[in-house]
ZALOBA-807050 format. One record per residue (C-alpha): residue in one letter; x, y, z; residue number from 0. Coordinates in pm, whole numbers, padded with zeros to 5 digits. Layout:
<atoms>
 rest   east  north     up  nr
    a      X      Y      Z NUM
...
</atoms>
This chain:
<atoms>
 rest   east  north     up  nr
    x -16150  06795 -06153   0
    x -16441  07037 -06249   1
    x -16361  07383 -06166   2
    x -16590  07678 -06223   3
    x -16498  08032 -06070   4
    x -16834  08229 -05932   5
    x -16843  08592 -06097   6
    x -17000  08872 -05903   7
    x -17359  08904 -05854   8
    x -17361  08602 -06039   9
    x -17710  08395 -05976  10
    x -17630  08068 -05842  11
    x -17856  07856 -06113  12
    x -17619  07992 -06395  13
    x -17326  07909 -06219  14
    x -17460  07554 -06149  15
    x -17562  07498 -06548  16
    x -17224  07590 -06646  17
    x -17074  07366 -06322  18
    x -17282  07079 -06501  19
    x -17191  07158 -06854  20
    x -16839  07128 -06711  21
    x -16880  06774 -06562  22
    x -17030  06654 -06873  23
    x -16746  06799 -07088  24
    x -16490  06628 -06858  25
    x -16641  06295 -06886  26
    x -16654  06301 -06519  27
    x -17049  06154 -06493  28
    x -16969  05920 -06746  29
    x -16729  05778 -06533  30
    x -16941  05797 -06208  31
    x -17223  05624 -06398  32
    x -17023  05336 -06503  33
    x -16850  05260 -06170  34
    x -17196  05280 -05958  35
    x -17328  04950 -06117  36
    x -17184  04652 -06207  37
    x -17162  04581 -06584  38
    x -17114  04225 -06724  39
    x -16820  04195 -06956  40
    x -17036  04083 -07267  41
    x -17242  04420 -07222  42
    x -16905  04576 -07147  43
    x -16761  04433 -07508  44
    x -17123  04582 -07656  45
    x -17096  04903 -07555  46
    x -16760  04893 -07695  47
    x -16851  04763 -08030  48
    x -17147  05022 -08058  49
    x -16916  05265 -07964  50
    x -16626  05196 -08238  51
    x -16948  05172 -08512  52
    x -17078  05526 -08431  53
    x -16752  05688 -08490  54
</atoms>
């Protein structure tokens, strides 16, 4: 969970970049993004593959 405290006078389009920033950093959208569609094993296995070759 993504927390991100509002300082005073604070304008709200800061506090939402950092809010973002936060998700991202988390891995929170990541996850979102791969459960909203359905992804076939083989391009499951791909991903994985690509992913183990950029390291």
């Amino acid at each position: 969970m993504a927390k991100v405290e509002v300082r005073p006078n604070e304008p709200i389009d800061s506090v939402l970049k950092r809010f973002k920033k936060a998700l991202e950093q988390s891995g929170i959208l990541q996850e979102y993004k791969r459960h909203t569609h359905y992804e076939k094993p083989s391009e499951r296995r791909r991903r994985q593959r690509q992913k183990r070759k950029k390291k």
